[in-house]
VEXGU-300423 format. One record per residue (C-alpha): x, y, z; residue in three letters. Coordinates in steps of 0.25 Angstrom, whole numbers, plus 5000, padded with zeros to 4 digits. Layout:
N
XYZAla...
This chain:
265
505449595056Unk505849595041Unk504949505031Unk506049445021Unk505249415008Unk505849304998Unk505749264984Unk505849124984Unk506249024971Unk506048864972Unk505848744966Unk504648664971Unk505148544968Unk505748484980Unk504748564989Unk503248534994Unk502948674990Unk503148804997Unk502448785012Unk502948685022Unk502548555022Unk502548425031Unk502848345019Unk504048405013Unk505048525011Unk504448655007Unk505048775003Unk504648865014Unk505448755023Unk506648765016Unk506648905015Unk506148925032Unk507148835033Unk508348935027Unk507749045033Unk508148995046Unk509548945042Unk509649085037Unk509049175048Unk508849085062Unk507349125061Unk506149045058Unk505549125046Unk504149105045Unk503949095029Unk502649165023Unk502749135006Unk501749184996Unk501149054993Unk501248904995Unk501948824984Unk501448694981Unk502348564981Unk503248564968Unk502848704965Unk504048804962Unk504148954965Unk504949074958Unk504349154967Unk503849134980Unk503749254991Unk504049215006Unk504249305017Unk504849305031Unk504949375043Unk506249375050Unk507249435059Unk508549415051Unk509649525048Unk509649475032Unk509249585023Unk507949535015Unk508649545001Unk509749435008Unk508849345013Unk508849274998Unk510349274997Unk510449205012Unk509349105009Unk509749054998Unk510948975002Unk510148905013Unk508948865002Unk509048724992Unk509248764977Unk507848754975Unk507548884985Unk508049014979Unk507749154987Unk507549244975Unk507549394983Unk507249424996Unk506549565003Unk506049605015Unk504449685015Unk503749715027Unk503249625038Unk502149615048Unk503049725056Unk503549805045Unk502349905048Unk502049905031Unk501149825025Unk501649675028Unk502049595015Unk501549445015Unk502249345005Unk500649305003Unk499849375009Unk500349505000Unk500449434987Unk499749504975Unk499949404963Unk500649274963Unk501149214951Unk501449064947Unk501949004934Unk501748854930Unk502548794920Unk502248684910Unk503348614899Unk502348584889Unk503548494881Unk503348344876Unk504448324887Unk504548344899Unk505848434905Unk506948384914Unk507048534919Unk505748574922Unk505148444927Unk504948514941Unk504648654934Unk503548614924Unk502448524920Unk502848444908Unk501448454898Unk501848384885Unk500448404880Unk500348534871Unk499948644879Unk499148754872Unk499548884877Unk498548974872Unk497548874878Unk498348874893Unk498149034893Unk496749024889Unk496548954900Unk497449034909Unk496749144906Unk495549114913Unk496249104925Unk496549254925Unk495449354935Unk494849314949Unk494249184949Unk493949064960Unk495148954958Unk494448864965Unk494648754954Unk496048784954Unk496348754969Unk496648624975Unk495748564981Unk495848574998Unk496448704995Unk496148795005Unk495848945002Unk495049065007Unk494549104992Unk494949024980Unk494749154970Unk496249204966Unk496549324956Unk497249254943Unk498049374936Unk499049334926Unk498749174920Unk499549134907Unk500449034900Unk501749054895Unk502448964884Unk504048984888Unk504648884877Unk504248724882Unk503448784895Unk502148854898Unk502048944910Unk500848974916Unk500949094925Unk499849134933Unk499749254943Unk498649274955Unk498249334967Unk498549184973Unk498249054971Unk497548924976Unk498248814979Unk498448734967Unk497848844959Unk498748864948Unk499148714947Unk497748684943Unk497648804935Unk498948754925Unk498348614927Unk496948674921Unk497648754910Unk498448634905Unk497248564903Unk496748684894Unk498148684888Unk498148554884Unk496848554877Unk496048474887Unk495248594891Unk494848744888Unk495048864897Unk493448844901Unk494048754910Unk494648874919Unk493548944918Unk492648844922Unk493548814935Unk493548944939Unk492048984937Unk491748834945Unk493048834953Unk493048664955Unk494148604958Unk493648494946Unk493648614936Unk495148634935Unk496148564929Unk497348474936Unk498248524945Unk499648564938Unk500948494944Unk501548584956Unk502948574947Unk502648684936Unk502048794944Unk503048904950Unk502749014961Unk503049124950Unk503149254956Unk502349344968Unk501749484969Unk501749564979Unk501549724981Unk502849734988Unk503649654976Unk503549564964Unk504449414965Unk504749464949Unk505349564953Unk506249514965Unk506749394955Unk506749494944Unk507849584953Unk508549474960Unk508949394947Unk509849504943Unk511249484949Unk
């Protein structure tokens, strides 16, 4: 049975996150629910990773196992017409499944990095446009002082202080490899790359650095949440709003590069 794989845009905003919920509409609702207008079949979605309430995604990876006679580079151009605006299919493939006899792809399980970016509009007002896209700081942020701090983040540490709290895990130490700030004109990116994340985890890593950036704090604070990795030695959890599903590594493709191909008309 082929395994369609998608690369999946959306705002978060109208959505309790990614996962389904009892409590409201949720991405992989909507999407299951044009997967079946579109084929007859009850898809059973696998992504790379739960989305938070709010939270937006560039790039998210979710797969599917199905019996339809679309070609897997279709499947975006069929889906989009039965998605809300918010929904995009950016490029659509097929890789092996569980009976393809090679090694089986996994929209999580075979991740290698995962990358997110937060943004923040550091202006003395705030932005019509990007009210659901960024965190509005009107407090000057100090940019070497954020990638000061963001650079502690980067090795093989225990996040333990940067999880929520209940957040249920098998191990809480995560690989950080690429943690920096970017000024583009009035915002300030922060884009981060891992081997996964907690739940929460990068949230409370910008909410730590923007104490750092605002001068409330120095980088020892990171350093002392991840060698005592306490909740109570991290910073405030970042608003869901400015934080973006960025891109997704695996062995078999790069999300960059599938955006990068699919933009060209």
């Amino acid at each position: 049975m082929p395994r369609i794989v998608l690369i999946i845009e959306y705002d978060g905003a109208s959505y309790v996150g990614w996962q389904v919920q009892p409590n409201g509409v949720a991405v992989q609702q909507v999407l299951g629910e044009a997967l079946h207008t579109l084929t007859g079949e009850r898809c059973a979605l696998h992504a790379s990773g739960r989305t938070d309430s709010g939270v937006h995604a560039r790039a998210q990876v979710a797969h599917f196992d199905t019996e339809s006679r679309i070609p897997a580079d279709k499947f975006a151009f069929a889906l989009n017409p039965h998605l809300p605006k918010d929904i995009r299919i950016k490029g659509s493939l097929e890789l092996p499944g569980e009976e393809a006899g090679a090694r089986e792809f996994h929209s999580r399980f075979s991740v290698r990095q995962k990358h997110y970016r937060y943004s923040v509009l550091n202006t003395v007002h705030d932005s019509a446009f990007l009210s659901s896209r960024a965190l509005h700081i009107y407090n000057k942020l100090e940019l070497d002082a954020l990638n000061a701090a963001a650079e502690k983040f980067i090795g093989r540490h225990d996040f333990a202080a940067f999880k929520a709290v209940g957040s249920k895990a098998a191990t809480t130490v995560r690989t950080i490899y690429k943690s920096e700030w970017r000024r583009e004109g009035e915002l300030l990116h922060y884009y981060v790359a891992g081997s996964g994340f907690l739940y929460n985890m990068v949230r409370i890593m910008v909410g730590t650095m923007l104490r750092v950036g605002r001068g409330y704090e120095d980088a020892s604070i990171i350093e002392n949440a991840l060698l005592n990795p306490l909740r109570e030695n991290a910073g405030d959890t970042a608003p869901a709003h400015g934080l973006t599903l960025w891109r997704v590594q695996y062995d078999e493709f790069d999300t960059e590069d599938v955006l990068e191909r699919n933009a060209q008309v």
